[in-house]
C-alpha positions in Angstrom: 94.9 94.9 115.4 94.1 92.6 118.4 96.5 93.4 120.4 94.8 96.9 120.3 91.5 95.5 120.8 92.6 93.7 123.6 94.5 96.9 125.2 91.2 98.9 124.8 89.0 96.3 126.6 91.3 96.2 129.4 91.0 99.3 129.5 87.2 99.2 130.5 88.0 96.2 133.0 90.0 98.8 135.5 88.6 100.1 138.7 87.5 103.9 138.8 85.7 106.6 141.8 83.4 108.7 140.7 83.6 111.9 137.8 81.3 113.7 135.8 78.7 111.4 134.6 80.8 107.8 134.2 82.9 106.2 136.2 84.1 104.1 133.8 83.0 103.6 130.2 83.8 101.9 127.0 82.7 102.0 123.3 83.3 102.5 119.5 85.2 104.9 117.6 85.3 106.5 114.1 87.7 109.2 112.8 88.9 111.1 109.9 93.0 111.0 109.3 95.0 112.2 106.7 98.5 111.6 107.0 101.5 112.8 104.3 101.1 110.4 101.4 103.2 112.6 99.1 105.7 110.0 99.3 103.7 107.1 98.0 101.9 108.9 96.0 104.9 110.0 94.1 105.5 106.4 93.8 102.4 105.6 92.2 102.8 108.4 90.1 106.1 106.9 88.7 104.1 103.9 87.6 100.8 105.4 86.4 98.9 104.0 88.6 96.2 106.4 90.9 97.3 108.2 93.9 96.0 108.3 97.7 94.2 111.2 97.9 91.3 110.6 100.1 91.5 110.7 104.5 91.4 107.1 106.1 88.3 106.2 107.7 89.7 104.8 110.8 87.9 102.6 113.6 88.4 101.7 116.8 87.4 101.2 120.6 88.5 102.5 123.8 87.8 101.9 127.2 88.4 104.3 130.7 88.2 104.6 134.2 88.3 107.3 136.7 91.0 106.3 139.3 90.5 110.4 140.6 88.0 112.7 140.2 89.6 114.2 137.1 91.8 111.9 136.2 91.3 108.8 134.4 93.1 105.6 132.7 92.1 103.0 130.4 93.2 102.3 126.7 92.5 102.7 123.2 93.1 100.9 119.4 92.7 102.1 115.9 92.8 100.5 112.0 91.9 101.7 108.7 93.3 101.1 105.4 93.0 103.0 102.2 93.5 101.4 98.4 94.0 102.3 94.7 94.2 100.1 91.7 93.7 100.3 87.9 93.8 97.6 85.4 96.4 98.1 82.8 97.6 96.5 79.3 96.0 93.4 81.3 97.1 93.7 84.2 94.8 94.4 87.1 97.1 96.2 89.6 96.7 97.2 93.2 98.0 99.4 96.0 96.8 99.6 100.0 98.3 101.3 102.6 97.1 100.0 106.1 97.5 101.5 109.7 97.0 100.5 113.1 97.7 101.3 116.4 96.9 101.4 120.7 98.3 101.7 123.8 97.4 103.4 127.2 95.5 106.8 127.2 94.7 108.7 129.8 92.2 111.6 130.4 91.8 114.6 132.6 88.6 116.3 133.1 89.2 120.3 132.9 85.9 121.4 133.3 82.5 119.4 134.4 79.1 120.8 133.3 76.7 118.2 134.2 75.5 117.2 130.9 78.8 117.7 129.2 82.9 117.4 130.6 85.4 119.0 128.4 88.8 116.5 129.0 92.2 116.9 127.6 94.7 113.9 127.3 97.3 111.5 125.2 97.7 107.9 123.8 101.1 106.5 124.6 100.7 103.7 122.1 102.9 101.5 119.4 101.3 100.1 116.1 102.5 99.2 112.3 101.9 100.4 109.2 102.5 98.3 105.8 102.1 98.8 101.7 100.8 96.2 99.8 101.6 96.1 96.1 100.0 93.6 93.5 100.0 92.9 90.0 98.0 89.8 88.6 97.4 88.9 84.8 93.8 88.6 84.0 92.2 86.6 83.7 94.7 84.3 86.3 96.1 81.3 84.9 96.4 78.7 87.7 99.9 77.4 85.9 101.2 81.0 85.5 101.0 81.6 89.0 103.5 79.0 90.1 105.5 79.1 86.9 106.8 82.5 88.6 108.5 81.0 91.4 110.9 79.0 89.0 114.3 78.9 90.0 115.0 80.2 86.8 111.8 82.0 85.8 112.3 85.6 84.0 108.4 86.7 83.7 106.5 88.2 86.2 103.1 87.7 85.6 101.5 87.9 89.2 103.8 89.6 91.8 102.9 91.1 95.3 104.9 93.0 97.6 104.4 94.4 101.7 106.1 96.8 103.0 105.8 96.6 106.8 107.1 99.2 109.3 106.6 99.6 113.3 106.7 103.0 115.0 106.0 104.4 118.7 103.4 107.1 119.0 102.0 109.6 121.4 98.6 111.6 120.4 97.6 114.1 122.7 94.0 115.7 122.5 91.2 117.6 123.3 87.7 117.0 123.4 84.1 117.4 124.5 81.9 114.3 126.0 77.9 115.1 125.6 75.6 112.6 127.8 72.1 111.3 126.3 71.1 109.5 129.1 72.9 108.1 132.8 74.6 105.2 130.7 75.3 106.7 126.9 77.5 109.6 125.7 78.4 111.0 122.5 82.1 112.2 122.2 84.4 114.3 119.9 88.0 115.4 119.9 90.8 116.8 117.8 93.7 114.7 118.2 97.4 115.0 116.7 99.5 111.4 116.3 103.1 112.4 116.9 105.2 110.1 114.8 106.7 109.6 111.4 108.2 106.4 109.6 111.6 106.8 109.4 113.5 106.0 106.1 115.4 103.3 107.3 112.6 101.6 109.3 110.7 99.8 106.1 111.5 96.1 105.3 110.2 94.3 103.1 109.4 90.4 103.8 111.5 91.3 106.7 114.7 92.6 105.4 115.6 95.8 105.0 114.9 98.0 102.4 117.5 100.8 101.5 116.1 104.5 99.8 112.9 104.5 101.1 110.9 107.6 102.1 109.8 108.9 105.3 106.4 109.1 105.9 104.9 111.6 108.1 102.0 111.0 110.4 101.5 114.4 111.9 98.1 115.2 110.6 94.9 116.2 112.2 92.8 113.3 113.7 89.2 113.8 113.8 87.7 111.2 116.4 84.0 110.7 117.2 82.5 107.6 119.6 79.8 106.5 121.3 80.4 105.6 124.7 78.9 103.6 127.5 79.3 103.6 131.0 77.5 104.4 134.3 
């Protein structure tokens, strides 16, 4: 996540003329994003454990600056996670799946209203997604713990694995920017990230893992943020 934090306030750092109500502008983002967890979910499934069935609440920051009248630069980050876990027969288990990502976006203002511009644009970004898995015992025995990493140990009383995987992504949009004041705007816009992990992308404590499902990230993206500029 910090290198997209520091991609989106560089963003705000580069020079701009003027357009619509800002020539350049930074702030905070939330959004609503669902992607394809069919595969993990059939996963959990397999193991009793709950599934993912709820969007990620992701957050974020981006930062822009008019270099034209309608066109303008800057960049953009975004995180969220979303967890299950049960306790089971003593064992408190857990599953999280967490995304992030940014890059360079760019925005083009297709019509100017005064109060409002409606802009259309992308995010040529790269990010990584991973899947953390966890069983403990409880309560945790101290002993237990490191008895597990015997040479020669046979139990498996507190385990964890991550999956990790990197992917490219570009997520093209459209949206509307409302200004309150000279120096604060509200925006919205419907967004699609354009990527999916690939089946033979996933490692696991870096080495590869073999049979493992794609994951698609072509969802809706539902993105709201405050913005501040002048």
């Amino acid at each position: 996540m910090s290198r997209s934090v520091i991609i989106a306030l560089l963003g705000m750092a580069v020079g701009s003329a003027w357009a619509g109500g800002f020539n350049v502008a930074g702030g905070f983002s939330v959004a609503l994003y669902q992607p394809d967890f069919a595969p993990i979910n059939g996963s959990l499934r397999s193991i009793g454990m709950p599934e993912l069935d709820k969007p990620l609440v992701i957050y974020g920051g981006q930062g822009f600056a008019y270099v034209s009248r309608r066109l303008a630069i800057g960049g953009a980050g975004f995180g969220g996670m979303a967890s299950v876990s049960d306790l089971e027969n003593g064992y408190a288990r857990t599953a999280r799946f967490t995304i992030g990502w940014g890059g360079v976006q760019f925005e083009y203002l297709l019509l100017d209203l005064g109060r409002a511009d409606f802009v259309a644009g992308g995010l040529v970004s790269w990010g990584g997604a991973s899947i953390h898995l966890q069983k403990t015992r409880s309560p945790i025995d101290w002993d237990d713990v490191w008895n597990d990493y015997q040479a020669l140990s046979d139990t498996s009383e507190n385990i964890s694995s991550d999956f990790t995987h990197s992917f490219f992504l570009f997520q093209p949009r459209v949206g509307v920017r409302v200004y309150l004041t000279q120096w604060m705007a509200l925006s919205g816009s419907v967004e699609v990230p354009l990527s999916k992990l690939s089946s033979g992308g996933w490692k696991l404590n870096d080495a590869d893992v073999y049979n493992a499902p794609e994951l698609d990230l072509i969802a809706p993206f539902f993105h709201f943020s405050i913005l501040f500029g002048g």
